[in-house]
C-alpha positions as CSV (number, residue, x, y, z in Angstrom):
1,X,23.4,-53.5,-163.1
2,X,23.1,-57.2,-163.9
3,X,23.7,-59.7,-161.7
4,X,23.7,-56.7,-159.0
5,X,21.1,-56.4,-156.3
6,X,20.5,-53.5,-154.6
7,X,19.7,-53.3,-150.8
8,X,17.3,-51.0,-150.3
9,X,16.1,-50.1,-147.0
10,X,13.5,-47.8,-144.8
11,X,11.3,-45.1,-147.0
12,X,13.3,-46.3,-150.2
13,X,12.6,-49.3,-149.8
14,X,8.7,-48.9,-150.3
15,X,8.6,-45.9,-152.7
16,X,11.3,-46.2,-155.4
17,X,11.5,-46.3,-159.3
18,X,13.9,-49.1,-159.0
19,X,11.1,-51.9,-158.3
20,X,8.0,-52.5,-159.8
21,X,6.3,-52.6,-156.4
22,X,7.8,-49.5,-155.7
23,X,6.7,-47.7,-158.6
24,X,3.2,-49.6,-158.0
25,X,3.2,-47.6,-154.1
26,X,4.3,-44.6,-155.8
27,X,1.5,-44.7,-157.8
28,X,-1.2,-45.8,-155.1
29,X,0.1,-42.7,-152.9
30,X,-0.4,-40.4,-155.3
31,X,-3.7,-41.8,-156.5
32,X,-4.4,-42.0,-152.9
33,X,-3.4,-38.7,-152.2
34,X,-6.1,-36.8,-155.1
35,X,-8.8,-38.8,-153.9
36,X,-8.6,-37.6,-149.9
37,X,-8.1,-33.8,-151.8
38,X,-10.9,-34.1,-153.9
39,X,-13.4,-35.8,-151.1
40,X,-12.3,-32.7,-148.6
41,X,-13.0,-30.3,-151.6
42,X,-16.3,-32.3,-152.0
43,X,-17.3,-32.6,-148.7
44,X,-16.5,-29.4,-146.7
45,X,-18.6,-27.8,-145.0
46,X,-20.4,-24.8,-147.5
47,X,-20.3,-21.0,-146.2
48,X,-23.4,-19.3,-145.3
49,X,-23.4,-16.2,-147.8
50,X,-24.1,-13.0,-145.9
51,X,-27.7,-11.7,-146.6
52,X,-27.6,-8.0,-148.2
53,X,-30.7,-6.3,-147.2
């Protein structure tokens, strides 16, 4: 595609694999994405265990 310039547009046009800014915001979403996992994991409230008397 030399010479060629693609028009992207609307989600594409942030999240791609054609632009380096694109795969850059691929990247950050998915980073982004294991760190809000992980601090919901980390941070949840704990469950009382049941006393067995």
């Amino acid at each position: 595609m030399a010479g060629e310039e693609e028009k992207l547009t609307g989600f594409s046009k942030y999240y791609n694999s054609v632009t380096t800014q694109g795969r850059v915001n691929v990247a950050l979403t998915s980073l982004g994405v294991l760190v809000i996992a992980g601090a919901y994991v980390w941070f949840k409230p704990k469950k009382e265990k049941a006393a067995t008397n």
